[in-house]
Biopython code that builds the backbone (N, CA, C, O; Angstrom):
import numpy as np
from Bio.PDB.StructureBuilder import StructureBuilder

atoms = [
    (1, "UNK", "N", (-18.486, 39.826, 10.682)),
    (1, "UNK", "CA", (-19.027, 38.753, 9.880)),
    (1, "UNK", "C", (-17.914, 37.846, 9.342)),
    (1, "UNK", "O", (-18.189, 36.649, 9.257)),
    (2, "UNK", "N", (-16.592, 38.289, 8.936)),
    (2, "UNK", "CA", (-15.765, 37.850, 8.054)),
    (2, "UNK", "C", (-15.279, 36.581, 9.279)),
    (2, "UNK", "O", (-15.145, 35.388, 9.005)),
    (3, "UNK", "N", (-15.067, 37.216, 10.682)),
    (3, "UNK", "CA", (-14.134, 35.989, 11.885)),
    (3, "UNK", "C", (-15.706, 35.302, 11.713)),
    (3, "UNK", "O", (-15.441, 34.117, 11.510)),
    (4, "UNK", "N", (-17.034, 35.422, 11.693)),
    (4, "UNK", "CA", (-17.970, 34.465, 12.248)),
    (4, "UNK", "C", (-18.131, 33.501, 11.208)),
    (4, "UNK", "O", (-18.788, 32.497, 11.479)),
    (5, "UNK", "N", (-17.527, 33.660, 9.781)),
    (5, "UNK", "CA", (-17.364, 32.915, 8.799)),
    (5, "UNK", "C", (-16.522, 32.207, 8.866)),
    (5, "UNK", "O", (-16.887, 31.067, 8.581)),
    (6, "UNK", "N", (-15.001, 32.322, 9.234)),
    (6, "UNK", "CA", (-13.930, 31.842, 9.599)),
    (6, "UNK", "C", (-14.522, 30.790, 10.755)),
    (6, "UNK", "O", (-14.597, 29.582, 10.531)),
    (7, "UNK", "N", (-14.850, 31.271, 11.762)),
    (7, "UNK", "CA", (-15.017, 29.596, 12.732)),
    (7, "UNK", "C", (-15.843, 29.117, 12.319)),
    (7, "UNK", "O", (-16.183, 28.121, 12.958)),
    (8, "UNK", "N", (-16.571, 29.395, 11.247)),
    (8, "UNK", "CA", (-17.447, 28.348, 10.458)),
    (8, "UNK", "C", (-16.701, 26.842, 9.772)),
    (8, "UNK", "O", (-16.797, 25.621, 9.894)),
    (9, "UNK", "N", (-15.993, 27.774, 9.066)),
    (9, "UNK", "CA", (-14.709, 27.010, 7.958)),
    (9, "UNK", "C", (-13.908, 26.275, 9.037)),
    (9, "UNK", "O", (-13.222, 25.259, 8.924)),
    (10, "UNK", "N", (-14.150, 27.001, 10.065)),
    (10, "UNK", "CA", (-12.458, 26.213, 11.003)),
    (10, "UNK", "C", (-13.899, 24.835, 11.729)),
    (10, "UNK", "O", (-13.603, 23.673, 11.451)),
    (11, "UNK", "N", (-14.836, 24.957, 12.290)),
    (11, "UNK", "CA", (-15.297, 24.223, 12.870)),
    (11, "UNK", "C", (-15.958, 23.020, 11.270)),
    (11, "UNK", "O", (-16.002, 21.851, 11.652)),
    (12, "UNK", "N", (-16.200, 23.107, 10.448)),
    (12, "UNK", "CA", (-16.438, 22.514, 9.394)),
    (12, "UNK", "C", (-14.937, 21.584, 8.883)),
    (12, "UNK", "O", (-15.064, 20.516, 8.285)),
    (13, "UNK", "N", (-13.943, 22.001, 9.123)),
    (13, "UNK", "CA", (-12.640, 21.180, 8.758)),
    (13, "UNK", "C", (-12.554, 20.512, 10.069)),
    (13, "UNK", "O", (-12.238, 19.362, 9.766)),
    (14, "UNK", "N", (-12.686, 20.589, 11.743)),
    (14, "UNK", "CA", (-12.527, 19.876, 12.472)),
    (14, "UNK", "C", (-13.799, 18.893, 12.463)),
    (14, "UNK", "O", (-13.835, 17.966, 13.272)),
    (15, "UNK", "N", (-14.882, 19.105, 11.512)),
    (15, "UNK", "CA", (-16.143, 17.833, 11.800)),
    (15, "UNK", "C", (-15.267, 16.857, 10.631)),
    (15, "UNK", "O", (-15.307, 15.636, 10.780)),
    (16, "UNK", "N", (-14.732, 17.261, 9.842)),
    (16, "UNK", "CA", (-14.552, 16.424, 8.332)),
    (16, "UNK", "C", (-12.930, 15.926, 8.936)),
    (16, "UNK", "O", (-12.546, 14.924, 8.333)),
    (17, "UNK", "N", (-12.039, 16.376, 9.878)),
    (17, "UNK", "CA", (-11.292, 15.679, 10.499)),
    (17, "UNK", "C", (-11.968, 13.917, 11.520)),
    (17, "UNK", "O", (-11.482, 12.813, 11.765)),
    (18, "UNK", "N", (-12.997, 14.475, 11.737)),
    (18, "UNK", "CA", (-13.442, 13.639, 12.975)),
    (18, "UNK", "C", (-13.805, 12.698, 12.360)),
    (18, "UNK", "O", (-14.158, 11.934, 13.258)),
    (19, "UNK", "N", (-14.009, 12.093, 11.240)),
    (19, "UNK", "CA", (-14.690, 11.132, 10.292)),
    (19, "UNK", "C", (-14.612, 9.874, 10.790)),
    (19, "UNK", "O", (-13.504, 9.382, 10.577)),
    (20, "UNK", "N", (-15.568, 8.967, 11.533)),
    (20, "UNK", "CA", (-15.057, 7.504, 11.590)),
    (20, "UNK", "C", (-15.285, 6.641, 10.557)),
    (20, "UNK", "O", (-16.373, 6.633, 9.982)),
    (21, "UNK", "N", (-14.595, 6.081, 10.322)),
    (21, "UNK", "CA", (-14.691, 4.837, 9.226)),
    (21, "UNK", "C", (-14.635, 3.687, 9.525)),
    (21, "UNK", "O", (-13.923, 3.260, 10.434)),
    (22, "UNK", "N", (-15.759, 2.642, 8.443)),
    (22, "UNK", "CA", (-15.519, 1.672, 8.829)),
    (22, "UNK", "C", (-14.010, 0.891, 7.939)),
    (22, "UNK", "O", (-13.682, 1.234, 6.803)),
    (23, "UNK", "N", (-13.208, -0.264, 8.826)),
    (23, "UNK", "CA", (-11.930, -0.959, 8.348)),
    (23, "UNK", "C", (-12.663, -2.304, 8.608)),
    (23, "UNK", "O", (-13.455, -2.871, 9.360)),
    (24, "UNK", "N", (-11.554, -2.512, 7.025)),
    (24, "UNK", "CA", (-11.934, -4.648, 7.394)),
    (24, "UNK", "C", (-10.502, -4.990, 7.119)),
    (24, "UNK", "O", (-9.746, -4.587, 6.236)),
    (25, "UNK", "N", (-10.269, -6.098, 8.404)),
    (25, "UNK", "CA", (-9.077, -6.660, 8.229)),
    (25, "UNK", "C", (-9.295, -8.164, 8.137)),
    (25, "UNK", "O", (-10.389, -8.429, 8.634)),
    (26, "UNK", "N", (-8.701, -9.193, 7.713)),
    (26, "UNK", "CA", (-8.295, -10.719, 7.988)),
    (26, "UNK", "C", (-7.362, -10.636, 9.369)),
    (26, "UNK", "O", (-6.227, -10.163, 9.421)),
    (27, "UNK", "N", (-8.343, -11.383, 10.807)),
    (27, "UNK", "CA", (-7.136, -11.617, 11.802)),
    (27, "UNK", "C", (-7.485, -13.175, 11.727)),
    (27, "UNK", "O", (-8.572, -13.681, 11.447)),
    (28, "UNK", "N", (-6.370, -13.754, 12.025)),
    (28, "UNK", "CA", (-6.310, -15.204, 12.103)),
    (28, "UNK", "C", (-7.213, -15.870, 10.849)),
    (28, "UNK", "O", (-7.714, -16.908, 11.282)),
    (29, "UNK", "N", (-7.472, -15.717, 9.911)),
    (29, "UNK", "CA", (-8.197, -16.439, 8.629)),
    (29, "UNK", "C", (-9.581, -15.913, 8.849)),
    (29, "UNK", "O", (-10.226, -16.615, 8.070)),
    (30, "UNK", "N", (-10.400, -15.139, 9.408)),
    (30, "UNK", "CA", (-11.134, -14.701, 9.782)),
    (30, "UNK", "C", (-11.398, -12.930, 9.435)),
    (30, "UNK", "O", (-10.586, -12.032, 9.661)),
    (31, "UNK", "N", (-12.424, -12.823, 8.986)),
    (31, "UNK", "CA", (-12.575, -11.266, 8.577)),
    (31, "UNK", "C", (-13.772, -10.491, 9.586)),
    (31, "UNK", "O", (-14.952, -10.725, 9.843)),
    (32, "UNK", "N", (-12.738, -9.404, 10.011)),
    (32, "UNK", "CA", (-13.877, -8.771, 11.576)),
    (32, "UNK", "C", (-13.720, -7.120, 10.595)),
    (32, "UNK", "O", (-12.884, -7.028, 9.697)),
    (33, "UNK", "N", (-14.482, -6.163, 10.895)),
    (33, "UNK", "CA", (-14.421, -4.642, 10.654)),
    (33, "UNK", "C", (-14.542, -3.835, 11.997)),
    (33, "UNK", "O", (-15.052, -4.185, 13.061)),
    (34, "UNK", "N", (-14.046, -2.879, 11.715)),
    (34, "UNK", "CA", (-14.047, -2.045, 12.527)),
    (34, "UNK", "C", (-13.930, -0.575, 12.491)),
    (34, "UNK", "O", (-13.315, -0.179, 11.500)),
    (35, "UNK", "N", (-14.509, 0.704, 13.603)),
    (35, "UNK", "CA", (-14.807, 1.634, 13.211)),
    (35, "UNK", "C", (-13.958, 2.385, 14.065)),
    (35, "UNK", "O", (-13.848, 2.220, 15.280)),
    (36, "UNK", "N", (-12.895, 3.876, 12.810)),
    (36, "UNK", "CA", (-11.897, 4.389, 13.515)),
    (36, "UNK", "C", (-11.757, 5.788, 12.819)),
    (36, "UNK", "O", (-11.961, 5.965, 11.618)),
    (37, "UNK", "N", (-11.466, 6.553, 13.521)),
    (37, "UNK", "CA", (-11.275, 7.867, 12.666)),
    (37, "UNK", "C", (-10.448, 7.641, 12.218)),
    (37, "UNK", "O", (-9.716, 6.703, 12.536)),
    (38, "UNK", "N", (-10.141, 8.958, 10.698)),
    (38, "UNK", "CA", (-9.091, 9.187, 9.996)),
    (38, "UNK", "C", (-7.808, 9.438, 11.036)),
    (38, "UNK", "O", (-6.725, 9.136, 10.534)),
    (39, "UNK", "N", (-7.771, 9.813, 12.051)),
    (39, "UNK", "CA", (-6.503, 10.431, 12.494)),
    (39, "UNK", "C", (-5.748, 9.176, 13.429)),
    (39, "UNK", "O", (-4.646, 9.154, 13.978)),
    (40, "UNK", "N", (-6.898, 8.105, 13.350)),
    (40, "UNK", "CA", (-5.948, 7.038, 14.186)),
    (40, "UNK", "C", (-5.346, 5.919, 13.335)),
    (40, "UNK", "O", (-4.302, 5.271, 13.414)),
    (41, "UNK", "N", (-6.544, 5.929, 12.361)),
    (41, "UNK", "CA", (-5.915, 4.746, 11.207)),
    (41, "UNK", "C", (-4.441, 5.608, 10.524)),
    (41, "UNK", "O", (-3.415, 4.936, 10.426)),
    (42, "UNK", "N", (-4.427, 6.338, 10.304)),
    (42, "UNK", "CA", (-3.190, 6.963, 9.857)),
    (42, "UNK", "C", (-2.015, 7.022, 10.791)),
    (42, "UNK", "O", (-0.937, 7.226, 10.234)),
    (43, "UNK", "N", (-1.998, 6.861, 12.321)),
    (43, "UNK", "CA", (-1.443, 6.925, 13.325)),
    (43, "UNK", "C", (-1.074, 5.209, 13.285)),
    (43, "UNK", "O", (0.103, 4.853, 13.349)),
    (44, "UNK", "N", (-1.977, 4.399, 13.196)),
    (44, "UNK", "CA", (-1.761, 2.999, 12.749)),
    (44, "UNK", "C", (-0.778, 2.747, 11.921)),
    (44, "UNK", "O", (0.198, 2.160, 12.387)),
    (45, "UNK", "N", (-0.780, 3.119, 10.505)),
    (45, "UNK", "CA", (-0.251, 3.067, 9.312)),
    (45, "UNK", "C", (1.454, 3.515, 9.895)),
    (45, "UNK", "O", (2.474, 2.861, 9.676)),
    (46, "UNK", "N", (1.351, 4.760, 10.644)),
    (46, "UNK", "CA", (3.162, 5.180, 10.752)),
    (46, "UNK", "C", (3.295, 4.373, 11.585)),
    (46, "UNK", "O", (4.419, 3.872, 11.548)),
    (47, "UNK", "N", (2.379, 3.821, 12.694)),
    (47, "UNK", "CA", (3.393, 2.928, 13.720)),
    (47, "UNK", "C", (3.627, 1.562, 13.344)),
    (47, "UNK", "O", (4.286, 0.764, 14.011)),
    (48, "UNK", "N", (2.824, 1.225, 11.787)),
    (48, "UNK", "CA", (3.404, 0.005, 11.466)),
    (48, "UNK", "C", (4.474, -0.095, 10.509)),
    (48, "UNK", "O", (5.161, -1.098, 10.312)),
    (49, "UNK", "N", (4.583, 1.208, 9.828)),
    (49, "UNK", "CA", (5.984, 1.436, 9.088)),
    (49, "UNK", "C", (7.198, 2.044, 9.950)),
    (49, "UNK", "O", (8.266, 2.277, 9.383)),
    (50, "UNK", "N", (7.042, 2.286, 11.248)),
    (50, "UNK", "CA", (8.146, 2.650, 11.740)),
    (50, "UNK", "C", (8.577, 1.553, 12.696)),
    (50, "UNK", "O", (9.555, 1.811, 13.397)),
    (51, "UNK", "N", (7.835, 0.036, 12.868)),
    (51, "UNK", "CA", (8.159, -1.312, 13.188)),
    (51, "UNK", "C", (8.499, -2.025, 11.906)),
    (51, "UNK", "O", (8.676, -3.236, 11.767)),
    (52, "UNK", "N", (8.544, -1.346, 11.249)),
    (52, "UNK", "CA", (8.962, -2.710, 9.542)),
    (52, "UNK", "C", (8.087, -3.933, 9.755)),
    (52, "UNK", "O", (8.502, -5.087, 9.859)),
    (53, "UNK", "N", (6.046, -3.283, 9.837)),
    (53, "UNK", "CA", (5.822, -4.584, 9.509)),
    (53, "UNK", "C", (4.364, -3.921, 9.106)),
    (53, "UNK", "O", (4.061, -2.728, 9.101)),
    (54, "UNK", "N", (3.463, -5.199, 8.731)),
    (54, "UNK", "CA", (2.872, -5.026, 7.648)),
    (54, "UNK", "C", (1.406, -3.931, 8.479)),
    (54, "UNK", "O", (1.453, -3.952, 9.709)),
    (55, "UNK", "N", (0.722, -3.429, 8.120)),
    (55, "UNK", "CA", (-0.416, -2.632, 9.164)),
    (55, "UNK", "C", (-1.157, -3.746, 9.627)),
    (55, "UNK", "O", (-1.448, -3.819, 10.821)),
    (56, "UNK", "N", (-1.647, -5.011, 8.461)),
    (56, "UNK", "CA", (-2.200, -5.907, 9.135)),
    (56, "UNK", "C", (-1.938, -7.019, 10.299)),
    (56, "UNK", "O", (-2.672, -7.512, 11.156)),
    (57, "UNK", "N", (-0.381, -7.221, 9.905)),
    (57, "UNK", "CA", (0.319, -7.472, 11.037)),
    (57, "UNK", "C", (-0.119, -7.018, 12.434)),
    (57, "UNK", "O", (-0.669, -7.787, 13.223)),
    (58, "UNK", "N", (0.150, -5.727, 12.705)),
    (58, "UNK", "CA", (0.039, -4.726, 13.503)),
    (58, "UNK", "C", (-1.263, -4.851, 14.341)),
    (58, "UNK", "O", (-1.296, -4.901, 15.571)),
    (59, "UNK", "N", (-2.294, -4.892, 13.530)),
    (59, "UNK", "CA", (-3.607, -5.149, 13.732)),
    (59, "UNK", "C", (-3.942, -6.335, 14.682)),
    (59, "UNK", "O", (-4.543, -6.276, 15.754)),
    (60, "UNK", "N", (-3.435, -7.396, 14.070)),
    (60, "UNK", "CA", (-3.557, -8.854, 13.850)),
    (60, "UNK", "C", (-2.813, -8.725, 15.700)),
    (60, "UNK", "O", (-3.398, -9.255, 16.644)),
    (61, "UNK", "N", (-1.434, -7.906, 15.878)),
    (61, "UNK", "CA", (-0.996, -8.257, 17.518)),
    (61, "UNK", "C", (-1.604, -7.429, 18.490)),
    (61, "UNK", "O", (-1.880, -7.856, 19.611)),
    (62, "UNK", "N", (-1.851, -6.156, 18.088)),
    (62, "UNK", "CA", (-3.001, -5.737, 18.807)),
    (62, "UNK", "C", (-4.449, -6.378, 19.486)),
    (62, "UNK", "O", (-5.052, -6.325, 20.557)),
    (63, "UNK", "N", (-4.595, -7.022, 18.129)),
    (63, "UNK", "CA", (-6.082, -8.213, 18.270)),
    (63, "UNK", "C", (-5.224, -9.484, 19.582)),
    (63, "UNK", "O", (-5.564, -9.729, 20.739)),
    (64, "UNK", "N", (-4.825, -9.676, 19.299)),
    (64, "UNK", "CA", (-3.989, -10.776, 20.352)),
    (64, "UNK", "C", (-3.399, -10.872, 21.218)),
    (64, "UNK", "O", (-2.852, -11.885, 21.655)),
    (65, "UNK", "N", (-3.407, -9.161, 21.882)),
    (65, "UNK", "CA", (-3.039, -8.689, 23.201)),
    (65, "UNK", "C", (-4.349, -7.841, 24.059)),
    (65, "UNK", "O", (-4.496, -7.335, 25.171)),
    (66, "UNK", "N", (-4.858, -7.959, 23.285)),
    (66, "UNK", "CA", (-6.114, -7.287, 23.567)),
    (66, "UNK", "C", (-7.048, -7.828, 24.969)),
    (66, "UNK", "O", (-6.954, -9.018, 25.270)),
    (67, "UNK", "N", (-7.967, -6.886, 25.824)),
    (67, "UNK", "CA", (-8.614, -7.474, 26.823)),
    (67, "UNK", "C", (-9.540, -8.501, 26.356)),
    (67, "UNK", "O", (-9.715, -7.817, 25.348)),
    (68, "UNK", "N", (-10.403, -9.655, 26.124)),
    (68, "UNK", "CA", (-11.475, -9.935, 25.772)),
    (68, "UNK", "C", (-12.595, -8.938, 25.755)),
    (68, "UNK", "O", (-13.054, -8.748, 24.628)),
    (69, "UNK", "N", (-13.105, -8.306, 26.652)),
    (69, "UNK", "CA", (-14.061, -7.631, 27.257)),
    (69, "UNK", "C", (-13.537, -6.298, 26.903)),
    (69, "UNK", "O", (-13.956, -5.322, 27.526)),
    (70, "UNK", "N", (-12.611, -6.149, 25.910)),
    (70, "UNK", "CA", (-12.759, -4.858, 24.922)),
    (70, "UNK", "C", (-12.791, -4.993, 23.622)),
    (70, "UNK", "O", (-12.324, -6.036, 23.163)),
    (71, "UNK", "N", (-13.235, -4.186, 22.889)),
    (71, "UNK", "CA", (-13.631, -4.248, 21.674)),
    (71, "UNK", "C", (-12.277, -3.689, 20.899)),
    (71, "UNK", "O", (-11.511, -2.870, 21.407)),
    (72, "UNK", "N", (-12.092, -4.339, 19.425)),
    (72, "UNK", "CA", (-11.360, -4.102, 18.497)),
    (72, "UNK", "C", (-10.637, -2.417, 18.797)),
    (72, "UNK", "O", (-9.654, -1.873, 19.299)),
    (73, "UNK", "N", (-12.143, -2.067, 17.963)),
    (73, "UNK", "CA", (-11.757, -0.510, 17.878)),
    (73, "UNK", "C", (-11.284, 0.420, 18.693)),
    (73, "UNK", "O", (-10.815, 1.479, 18.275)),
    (74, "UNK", "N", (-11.381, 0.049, 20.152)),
    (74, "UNK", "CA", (-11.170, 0.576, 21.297)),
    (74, "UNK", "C", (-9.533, 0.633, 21.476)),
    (74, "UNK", "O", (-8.788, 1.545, 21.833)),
    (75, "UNK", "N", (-9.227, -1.094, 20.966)),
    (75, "UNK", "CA", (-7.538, -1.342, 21.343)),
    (75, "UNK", "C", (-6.525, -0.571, 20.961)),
    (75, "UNK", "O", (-5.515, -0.203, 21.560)),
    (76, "UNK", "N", (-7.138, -0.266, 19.298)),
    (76, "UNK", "CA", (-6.729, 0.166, 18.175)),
    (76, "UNK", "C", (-6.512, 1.432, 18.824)),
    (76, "UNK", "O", (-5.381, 1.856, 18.585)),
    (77, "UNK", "N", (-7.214, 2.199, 19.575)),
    (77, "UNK", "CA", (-6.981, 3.959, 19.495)),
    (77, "UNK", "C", (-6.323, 3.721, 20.878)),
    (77, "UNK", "O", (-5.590, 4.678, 21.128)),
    (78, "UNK", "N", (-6.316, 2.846, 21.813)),
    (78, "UNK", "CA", (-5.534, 2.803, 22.944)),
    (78, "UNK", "C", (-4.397, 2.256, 22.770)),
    (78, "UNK", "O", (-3.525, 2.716, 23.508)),
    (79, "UNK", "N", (-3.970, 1.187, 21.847)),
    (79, "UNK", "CA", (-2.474, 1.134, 21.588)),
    (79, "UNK", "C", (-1.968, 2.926, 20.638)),
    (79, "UNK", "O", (-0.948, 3.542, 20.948)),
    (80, "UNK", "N", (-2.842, 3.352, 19.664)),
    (80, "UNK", "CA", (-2.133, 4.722, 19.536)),
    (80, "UNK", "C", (-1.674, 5.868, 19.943)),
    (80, "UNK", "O", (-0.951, 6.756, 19.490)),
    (81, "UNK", "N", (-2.568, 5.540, 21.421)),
    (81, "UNK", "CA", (-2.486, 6.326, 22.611)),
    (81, "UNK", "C", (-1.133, 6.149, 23.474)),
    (81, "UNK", "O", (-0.274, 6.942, 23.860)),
    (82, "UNK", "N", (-1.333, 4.704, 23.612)),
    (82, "UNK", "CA", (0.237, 4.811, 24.248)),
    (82, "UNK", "C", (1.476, 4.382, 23.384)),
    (82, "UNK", "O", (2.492, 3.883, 23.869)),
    (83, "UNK", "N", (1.307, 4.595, 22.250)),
    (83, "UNK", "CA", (2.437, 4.747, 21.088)),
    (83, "UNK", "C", (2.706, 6.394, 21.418)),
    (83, "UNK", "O", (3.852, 6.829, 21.528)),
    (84, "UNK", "N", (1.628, 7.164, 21.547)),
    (84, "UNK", "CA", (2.080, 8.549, 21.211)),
    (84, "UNK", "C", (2.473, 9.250, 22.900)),
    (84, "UNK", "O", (3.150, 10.265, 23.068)),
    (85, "UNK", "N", (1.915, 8.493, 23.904)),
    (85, "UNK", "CA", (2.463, 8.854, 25.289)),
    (85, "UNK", "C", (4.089, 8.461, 25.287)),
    (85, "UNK", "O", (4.960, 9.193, 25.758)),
    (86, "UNK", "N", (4.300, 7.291, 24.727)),
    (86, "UNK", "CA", (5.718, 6.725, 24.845)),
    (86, "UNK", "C", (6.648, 7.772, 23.881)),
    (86, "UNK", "O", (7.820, 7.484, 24.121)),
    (87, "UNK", "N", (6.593, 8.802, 22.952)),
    (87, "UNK", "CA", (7.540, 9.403, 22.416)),
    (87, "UNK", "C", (7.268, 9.180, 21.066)),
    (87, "UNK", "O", (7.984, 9.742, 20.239)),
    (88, "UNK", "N", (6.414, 8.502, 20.723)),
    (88, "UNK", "CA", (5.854, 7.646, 19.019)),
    (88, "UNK", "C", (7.463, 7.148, 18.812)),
    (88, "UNK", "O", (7.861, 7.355, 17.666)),
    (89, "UNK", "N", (8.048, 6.783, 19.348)),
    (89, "UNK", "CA", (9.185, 5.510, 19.138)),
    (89, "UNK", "C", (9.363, 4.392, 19.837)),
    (89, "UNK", "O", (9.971, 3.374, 19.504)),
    (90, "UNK", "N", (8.673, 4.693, 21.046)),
    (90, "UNK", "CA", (8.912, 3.239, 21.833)),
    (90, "UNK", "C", (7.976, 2.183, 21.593)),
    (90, "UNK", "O", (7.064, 2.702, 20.948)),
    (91, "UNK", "N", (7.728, 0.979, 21.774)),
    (91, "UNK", "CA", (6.545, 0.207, 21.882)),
    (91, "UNK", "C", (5.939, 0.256, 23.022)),
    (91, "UNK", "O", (6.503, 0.283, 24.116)),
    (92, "UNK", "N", (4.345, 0.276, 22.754)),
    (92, "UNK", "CA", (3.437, -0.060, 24.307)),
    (92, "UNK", "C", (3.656, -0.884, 24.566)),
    (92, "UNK", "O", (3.174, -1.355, 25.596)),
]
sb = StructureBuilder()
sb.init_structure("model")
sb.init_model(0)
sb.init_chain("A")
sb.init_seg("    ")
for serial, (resi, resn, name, xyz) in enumerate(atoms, 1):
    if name == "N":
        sb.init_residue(resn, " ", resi, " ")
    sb.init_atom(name, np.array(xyz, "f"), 0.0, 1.0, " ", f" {name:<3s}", serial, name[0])
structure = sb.get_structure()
């Protein structure tokens, strides 16, 4: 009983990991939101303090390299993707 309680607790901390949220940023004078888990917006946040620039910044060149025919939120976890394939030091 005690382990079937335990992957309770363990599968209950990986749902409350998975959390998406909604974000609102200003890109270009313009205010868009968007929806991202905790573990990428935070992945956001270090890769814009380990470029010395602002997260919205960050956001804002992401938004402006982006496919048309993909969505915000999508870019967002695919530039963190290949931030974290590259060594989380190089740029995508």
């Amino acid at each position: 009983m005690r382990d079937f309680l335990e992957s309770i607790r363990q599968v209950d901390c990986d749902v409350n990991r998975l959390m998406i949220r909604k974000h609102s940023a200003t890109l270009h004078g313009h205010r868009t939101s968007f929806s991202l888990e905790d573990e990428f917006w935070a992945e956001l946040k270090t890769i814009s303090a380990s470029r010395s620039m602002s997260l919205a910044a960050l956001i804002s060149e992401i938004d402006d390299h982006r496919s048309r025919d993909s969505n915000l939120s999508s870019a967002l976890r695919l530039h963190v993707l290949s931030w974290a394939k590259a060594g989380c030091g190089g740029r995508p």
